[in-house]
Backbone atoms as SQL, in Angstrom:
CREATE TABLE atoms (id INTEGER PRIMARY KEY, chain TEXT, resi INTEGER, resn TEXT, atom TEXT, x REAL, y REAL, z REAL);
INSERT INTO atoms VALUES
  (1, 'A', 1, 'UNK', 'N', 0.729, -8.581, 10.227),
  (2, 'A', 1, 'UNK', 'CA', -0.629, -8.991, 10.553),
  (3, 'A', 1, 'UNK', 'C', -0.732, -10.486, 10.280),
  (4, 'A', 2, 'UNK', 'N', -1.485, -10.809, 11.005),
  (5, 'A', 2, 'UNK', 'CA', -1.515, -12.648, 10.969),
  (6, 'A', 2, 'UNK', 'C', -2.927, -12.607, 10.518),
  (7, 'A', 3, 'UNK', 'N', -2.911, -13.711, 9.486),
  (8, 'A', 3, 'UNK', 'CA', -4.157, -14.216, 9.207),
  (9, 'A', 3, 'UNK', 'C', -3.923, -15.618, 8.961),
  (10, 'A', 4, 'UNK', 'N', -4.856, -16.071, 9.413),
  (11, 'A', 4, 'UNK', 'CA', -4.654, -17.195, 10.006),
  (12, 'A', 4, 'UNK', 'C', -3.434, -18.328, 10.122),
  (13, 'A', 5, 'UNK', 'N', -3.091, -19.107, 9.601),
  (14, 'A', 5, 'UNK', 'CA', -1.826, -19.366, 9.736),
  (15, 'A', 5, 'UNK', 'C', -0.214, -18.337, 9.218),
  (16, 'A', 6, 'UNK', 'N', -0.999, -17.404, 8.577),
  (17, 'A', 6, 'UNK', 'CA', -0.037, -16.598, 7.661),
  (18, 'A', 6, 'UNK', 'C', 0.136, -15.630, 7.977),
  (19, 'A', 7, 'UNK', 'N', 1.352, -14.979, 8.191),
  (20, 'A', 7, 'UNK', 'CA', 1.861, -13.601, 8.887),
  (21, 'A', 7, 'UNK', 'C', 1.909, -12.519, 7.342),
  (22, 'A', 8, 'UNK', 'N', 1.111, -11.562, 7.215),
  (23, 'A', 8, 'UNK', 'CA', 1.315, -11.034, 6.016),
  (24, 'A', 8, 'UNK', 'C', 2.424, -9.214, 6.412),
  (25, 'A', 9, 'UNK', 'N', 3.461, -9.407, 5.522),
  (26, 'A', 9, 'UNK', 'CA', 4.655, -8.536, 5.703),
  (27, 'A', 9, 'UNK', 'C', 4.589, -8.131, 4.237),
  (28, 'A', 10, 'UNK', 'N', 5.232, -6.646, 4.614),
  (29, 'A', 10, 'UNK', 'CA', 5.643, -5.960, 3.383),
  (30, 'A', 10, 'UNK', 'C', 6.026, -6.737, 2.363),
  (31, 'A', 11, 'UNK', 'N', 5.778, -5.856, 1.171),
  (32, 'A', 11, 'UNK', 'CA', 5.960, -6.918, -0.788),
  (33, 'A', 11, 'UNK', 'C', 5.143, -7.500, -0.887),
  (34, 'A', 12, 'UNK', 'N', 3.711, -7.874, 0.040),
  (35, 'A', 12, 'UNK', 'CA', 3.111, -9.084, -0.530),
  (36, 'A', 12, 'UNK', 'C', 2.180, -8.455, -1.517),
  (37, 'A', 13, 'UNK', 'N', 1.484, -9.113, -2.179),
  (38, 'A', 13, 'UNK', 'CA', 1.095, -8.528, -3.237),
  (39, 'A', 13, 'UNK', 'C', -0.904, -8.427, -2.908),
  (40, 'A', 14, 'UNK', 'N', -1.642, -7.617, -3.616),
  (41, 'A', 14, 'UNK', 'CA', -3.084, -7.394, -3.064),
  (42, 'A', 14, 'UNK', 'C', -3.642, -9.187, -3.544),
  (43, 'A', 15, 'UNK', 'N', -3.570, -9.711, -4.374),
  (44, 'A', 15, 'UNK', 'CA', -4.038, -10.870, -4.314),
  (45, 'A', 15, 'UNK', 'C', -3.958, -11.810, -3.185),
  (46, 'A', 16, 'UNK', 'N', -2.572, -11.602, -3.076),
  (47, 'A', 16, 'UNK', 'CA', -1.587, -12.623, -1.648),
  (48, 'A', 16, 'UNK', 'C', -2.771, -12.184, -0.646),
  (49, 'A', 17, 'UNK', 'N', -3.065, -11.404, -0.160),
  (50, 'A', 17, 'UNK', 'CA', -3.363, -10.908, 1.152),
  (51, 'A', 17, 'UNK', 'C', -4.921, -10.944, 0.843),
  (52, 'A', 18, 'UNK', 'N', -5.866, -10.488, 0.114),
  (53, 'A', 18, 'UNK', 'CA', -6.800, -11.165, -0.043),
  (54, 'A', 18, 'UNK', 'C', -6.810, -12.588, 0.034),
  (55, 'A', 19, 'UNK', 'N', -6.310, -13.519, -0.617),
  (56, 'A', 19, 'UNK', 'CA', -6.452, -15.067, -0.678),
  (57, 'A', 19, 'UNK', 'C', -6.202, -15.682, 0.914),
  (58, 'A', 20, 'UNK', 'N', -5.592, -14.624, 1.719),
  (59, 'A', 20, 'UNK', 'CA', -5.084, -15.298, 3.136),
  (60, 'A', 20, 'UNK', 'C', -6.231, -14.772, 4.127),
  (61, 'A', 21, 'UNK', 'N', -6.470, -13.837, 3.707),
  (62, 'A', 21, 'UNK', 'CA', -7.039, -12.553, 4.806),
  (63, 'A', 21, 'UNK', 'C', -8.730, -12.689, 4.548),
  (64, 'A', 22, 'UNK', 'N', -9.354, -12.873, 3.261),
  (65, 'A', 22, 'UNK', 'CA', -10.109, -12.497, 2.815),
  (66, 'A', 22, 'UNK', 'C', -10.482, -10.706, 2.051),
  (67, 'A', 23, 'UNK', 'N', -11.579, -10.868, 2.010),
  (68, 'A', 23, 'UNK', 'CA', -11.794, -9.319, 1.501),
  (69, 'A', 23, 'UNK', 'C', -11.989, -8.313, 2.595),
  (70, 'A', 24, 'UNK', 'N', -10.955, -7.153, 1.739),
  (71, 'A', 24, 'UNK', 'CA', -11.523, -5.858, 3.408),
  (72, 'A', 24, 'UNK', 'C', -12.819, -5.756, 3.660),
  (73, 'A', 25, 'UNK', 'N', -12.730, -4.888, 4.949),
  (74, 'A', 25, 'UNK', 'CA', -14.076, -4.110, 5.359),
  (75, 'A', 25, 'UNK', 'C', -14.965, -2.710, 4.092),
  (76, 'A', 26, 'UNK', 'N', -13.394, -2.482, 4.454),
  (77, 'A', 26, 'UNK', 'CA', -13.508, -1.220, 3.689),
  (78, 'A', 26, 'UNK', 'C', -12.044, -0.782, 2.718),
  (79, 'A', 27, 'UNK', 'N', -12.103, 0.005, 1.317),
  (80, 'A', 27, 'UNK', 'CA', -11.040, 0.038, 0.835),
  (81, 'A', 27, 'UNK', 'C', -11.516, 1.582, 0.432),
  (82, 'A', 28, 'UNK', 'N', -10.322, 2.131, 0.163),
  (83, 'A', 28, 'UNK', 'CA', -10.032, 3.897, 0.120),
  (84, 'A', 28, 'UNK', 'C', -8.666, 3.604, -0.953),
  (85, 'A', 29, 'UNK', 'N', -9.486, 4.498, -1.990),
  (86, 'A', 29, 'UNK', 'CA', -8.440, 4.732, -3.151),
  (87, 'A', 29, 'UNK', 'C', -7.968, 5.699, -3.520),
  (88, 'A', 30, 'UNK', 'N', -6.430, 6.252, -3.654),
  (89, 'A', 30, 'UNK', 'CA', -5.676, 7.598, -4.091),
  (90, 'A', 30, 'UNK', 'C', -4.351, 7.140, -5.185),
  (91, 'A', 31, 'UNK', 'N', -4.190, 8.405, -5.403),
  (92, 'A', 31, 'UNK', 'CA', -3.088, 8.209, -6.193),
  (93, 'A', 31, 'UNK', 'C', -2.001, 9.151, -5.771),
  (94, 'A', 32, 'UNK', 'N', -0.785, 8.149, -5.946),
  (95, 'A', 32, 'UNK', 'CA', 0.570, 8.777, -5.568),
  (96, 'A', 32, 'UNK', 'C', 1.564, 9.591, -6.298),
  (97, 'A', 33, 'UNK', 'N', 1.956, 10.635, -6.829),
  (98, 'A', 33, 'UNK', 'CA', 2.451, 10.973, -7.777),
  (99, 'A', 33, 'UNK', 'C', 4.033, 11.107, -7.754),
  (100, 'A', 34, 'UNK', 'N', 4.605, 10.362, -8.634),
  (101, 'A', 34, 'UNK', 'CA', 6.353, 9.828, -8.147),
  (102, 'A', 34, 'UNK', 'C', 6.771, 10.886, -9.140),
  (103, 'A', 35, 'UNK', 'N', 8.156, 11.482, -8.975),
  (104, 'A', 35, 'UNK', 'CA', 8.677, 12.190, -9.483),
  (105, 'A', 35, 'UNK', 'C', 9.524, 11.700, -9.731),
  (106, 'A', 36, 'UNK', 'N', 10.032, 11.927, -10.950),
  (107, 'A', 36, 'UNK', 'CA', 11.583, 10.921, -10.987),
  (108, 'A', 36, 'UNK', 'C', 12.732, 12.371, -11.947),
  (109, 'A', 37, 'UNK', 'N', 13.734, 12.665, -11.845),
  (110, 'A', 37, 'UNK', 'CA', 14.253, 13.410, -12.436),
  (111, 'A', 37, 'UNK', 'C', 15.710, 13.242, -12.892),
  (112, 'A', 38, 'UNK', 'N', 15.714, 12.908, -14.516),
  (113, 'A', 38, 'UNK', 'CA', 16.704, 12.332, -15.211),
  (114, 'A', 38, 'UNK', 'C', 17.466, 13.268, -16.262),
  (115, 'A', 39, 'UNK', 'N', 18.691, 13.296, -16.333),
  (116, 'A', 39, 'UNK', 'CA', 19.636, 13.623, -16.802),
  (117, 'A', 39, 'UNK', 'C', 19.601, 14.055, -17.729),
  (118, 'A', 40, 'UNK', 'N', 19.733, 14.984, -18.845),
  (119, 'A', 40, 'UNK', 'CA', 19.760, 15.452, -20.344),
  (120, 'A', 40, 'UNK', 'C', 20.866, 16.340, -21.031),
  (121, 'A', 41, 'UNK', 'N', 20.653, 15.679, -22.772),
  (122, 'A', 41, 'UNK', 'CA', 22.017, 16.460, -23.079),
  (123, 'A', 41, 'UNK', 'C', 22.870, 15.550, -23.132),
  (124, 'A', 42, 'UNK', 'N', 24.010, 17.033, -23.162),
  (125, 'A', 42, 'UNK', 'CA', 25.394, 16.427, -22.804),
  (126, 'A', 42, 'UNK', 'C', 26.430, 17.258, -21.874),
  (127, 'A', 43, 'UNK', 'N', 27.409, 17.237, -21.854),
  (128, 'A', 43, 'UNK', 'CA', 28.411, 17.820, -21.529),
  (129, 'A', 43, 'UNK', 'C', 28.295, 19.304, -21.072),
  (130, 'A', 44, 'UNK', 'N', 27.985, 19.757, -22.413),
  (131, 'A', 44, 'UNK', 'CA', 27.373, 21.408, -22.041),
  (132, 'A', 44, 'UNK', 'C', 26.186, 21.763, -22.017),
  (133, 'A', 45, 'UNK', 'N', 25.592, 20.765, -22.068),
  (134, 'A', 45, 'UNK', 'CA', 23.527, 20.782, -21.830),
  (135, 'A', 45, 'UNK', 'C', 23.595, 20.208, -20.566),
  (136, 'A', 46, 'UNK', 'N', 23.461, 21.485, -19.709),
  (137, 'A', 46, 'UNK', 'CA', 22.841, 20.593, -18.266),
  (138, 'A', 46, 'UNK', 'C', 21.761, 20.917, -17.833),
  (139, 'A', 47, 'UNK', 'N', 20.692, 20.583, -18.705),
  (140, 'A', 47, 'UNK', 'CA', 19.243, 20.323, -18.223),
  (141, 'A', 47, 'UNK', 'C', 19.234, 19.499, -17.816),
  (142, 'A', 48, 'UNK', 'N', 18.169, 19.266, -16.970),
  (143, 'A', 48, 'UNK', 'CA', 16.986, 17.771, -16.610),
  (144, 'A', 48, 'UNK', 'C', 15.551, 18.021, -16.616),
  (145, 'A', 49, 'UNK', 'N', 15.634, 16.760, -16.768),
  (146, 'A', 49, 'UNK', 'CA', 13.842, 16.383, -17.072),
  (147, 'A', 49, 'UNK', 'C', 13.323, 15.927, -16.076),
  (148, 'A', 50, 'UNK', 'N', 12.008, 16.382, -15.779),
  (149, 'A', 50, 'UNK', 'CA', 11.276, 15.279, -14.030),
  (150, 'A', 50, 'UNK', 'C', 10.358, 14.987, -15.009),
  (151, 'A', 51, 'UNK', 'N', 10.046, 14.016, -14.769),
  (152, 'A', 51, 'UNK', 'CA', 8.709, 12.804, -14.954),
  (153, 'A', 51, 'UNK', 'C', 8.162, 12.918, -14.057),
  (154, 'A', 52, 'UNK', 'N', 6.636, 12.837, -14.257),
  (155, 'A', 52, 'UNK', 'CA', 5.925, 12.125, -12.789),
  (156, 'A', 52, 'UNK', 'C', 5.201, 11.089, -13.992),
  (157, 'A', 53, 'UNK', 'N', 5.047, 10.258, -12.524),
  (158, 'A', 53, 'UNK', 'CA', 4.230, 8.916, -13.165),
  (159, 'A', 53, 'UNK', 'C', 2.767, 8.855, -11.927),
  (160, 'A', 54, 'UNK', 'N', 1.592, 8.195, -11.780),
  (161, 'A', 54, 'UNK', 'CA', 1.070, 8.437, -11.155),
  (162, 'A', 54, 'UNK', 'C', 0.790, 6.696, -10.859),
  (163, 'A', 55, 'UNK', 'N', 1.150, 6.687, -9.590),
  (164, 'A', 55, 'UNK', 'CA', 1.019, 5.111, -8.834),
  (165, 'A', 55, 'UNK', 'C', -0.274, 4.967, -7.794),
  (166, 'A', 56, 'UNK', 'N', -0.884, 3.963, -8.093),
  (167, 'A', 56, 'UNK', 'CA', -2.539, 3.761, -7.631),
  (168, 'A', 56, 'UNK', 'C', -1.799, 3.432, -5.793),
  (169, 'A', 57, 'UNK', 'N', -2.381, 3.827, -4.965),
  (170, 'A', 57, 'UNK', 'CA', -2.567, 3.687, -3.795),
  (171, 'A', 57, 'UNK', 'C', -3.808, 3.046, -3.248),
  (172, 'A', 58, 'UNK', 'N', -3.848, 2.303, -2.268),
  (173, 'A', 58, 'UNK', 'CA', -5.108, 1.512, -1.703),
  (174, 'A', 58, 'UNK', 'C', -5.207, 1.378, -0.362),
  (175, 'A', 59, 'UNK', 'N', -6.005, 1.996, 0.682),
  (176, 'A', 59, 'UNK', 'CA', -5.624, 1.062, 2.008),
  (177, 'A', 59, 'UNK', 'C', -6.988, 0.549, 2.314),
  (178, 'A', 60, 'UNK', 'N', -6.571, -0.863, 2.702),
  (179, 'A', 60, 'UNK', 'CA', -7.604, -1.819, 3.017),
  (180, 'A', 60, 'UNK', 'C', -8.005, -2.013, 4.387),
  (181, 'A', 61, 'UNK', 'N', -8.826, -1.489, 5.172),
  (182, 'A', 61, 'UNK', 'CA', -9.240, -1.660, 6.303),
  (183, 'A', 61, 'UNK', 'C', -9.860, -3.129, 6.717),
  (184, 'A', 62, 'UNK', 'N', -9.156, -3.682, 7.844),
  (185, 'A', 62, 'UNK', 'CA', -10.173, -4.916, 8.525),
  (186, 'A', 62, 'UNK', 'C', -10.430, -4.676, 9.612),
  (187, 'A', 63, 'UNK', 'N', -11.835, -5.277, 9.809),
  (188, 'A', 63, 'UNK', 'CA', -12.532, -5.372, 11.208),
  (189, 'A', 63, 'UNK', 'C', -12.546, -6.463, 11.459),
  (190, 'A', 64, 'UNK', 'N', -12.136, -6.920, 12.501),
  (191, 'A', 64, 'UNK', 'CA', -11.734, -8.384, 12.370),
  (192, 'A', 64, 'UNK', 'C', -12.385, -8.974, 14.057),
  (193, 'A', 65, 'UNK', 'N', -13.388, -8.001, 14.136),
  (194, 'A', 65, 'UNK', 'CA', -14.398, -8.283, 15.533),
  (195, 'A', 65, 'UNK', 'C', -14.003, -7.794, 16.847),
  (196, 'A', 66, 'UNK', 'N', -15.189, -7.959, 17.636),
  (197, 'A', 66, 'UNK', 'CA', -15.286, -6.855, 18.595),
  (198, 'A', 66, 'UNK', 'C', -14.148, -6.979, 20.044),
  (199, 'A', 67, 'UNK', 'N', -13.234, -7.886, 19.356),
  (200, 'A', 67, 'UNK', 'CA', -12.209, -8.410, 20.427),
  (201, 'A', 67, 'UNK', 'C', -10.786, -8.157, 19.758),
  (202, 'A', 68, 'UNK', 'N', -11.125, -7.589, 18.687),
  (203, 'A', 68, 'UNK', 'CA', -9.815, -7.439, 17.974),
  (204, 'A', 68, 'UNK', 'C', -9.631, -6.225, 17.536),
  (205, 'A', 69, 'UNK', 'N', -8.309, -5.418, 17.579),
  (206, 'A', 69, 'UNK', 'CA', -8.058, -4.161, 16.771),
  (207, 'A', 69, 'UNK', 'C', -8.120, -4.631, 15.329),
  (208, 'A', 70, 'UNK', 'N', -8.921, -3.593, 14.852),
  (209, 'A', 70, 'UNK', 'CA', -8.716, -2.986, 13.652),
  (210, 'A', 70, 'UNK', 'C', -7.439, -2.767, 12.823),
  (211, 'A', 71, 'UNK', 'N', -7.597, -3.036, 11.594),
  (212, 'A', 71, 'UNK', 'CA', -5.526, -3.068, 10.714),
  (213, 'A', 71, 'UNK', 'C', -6.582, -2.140, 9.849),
  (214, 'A', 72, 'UNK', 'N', -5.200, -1.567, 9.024),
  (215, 'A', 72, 'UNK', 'CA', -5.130, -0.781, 7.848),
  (216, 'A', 72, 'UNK', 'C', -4.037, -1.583, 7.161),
  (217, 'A', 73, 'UNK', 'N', -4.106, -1.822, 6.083),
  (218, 'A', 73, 'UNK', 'CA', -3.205, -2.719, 5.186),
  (219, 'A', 73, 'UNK', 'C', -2.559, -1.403, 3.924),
  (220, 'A', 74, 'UNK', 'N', -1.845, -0.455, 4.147),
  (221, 'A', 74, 'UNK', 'CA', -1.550, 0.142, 2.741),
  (222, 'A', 74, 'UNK', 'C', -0.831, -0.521, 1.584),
  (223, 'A', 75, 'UNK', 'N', -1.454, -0.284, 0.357),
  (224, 'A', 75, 'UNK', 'CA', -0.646, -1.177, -0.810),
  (225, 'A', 75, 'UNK', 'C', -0.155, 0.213, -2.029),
  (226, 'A', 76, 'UNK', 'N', 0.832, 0.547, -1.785),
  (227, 'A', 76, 'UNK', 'CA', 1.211, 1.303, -3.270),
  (228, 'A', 76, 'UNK', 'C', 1.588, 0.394, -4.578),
  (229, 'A', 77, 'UNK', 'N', 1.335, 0.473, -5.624),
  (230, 'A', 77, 'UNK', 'CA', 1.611, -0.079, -7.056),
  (231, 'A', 77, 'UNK', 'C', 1.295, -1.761, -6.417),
  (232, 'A', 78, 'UNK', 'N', 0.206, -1.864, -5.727),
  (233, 'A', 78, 'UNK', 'CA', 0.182, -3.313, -5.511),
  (234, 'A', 78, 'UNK', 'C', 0.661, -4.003, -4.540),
  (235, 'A', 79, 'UNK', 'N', 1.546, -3.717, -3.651),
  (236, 'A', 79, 'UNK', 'CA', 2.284, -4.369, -2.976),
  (237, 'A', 79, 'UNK', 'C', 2.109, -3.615, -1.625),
  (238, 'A', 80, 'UNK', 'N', 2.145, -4.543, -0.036),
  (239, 'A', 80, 'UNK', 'CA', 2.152, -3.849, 0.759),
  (240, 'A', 80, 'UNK', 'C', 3.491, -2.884, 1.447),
  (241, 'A', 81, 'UNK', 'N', 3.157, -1.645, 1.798),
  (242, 'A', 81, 'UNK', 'CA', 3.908, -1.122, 2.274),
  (243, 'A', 81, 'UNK', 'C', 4.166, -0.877, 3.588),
  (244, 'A', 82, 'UNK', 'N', 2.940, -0.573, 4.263),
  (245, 'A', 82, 'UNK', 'CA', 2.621, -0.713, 5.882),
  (246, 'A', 82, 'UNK', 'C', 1.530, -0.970, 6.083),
  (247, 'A', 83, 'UNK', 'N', 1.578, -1.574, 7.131),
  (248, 'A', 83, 'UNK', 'CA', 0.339, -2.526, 8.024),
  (249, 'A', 83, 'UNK', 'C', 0.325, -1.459, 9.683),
  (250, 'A', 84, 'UNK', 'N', -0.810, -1.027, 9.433),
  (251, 'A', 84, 'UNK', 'CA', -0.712, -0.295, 11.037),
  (252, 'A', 84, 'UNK', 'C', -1.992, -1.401, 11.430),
  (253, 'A', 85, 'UNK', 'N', -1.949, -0.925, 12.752),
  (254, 'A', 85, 'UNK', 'CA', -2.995, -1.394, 14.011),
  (255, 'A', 85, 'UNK', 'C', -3.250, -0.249, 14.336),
  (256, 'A', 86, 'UNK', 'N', -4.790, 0.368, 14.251),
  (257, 'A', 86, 'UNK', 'CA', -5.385, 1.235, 14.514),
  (258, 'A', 86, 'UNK', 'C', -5.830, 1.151, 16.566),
  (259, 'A', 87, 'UNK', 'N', -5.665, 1.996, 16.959),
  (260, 'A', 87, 'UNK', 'CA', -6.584, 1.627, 18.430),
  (261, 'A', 87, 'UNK', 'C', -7.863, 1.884, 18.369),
  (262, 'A', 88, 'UNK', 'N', -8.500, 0.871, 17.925),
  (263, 'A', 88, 'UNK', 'CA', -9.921, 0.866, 17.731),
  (264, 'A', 88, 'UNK', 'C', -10.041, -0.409, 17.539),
  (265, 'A', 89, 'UNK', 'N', -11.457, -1.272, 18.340),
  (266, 'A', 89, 'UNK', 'CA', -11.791, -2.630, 18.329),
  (267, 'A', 89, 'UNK', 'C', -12.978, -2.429, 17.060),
  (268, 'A', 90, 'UNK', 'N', -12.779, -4.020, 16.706),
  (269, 'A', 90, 'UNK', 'CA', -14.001, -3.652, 15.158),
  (270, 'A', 90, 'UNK', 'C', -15.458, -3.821, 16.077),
  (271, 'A', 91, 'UNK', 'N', -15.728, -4.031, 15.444),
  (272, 'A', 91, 'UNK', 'CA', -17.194, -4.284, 15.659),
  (273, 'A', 91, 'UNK', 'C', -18.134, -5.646, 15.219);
């Protein structure tokens, strides 16, 4: 997504893209729940352990006027992950 001189791509961070973009239209908040599952014991202990950790999710909607599609900006743990273009003009 381009805002104004600045093409904003995955990793950037929610500040980055606010400071370029301005503030969304609209923002929608969830949470992601990561599983991670690590090793235990020893030799003849073959358990494992899963963790979950729970990672904040955000997607930031812009309307960016009645000549322009609409973006969704998703950010997991902060950082963007995907940028869609909705088919829908803002308003």
């Amino acid at each position: 997504m381009r805002c104004g001189d600045r093409v904003i791509a995955d990793g950037e961070s929610m500040a980055t893209v606010r400071a370029f973009c301005g503030p969304p239209t609209v923002v929608q908040d969830s949470v992601k729940v990561s599983a991670t599952t690590t090793p235990a014991g020893d030799a003849t202990n073959s358990q494992s352990h899963t963790v979950g950790a729970a990672v904040p999710v955000e997607t930031w909607t812009y309307n960016r006027g009645p000549n322009m599609l609409m973006v969704n900006i998703r950010f997991v743990d902060g950082k963007v992950v995907a940028i869609t273009t909705l088919q829908e003009y803002g308003h």
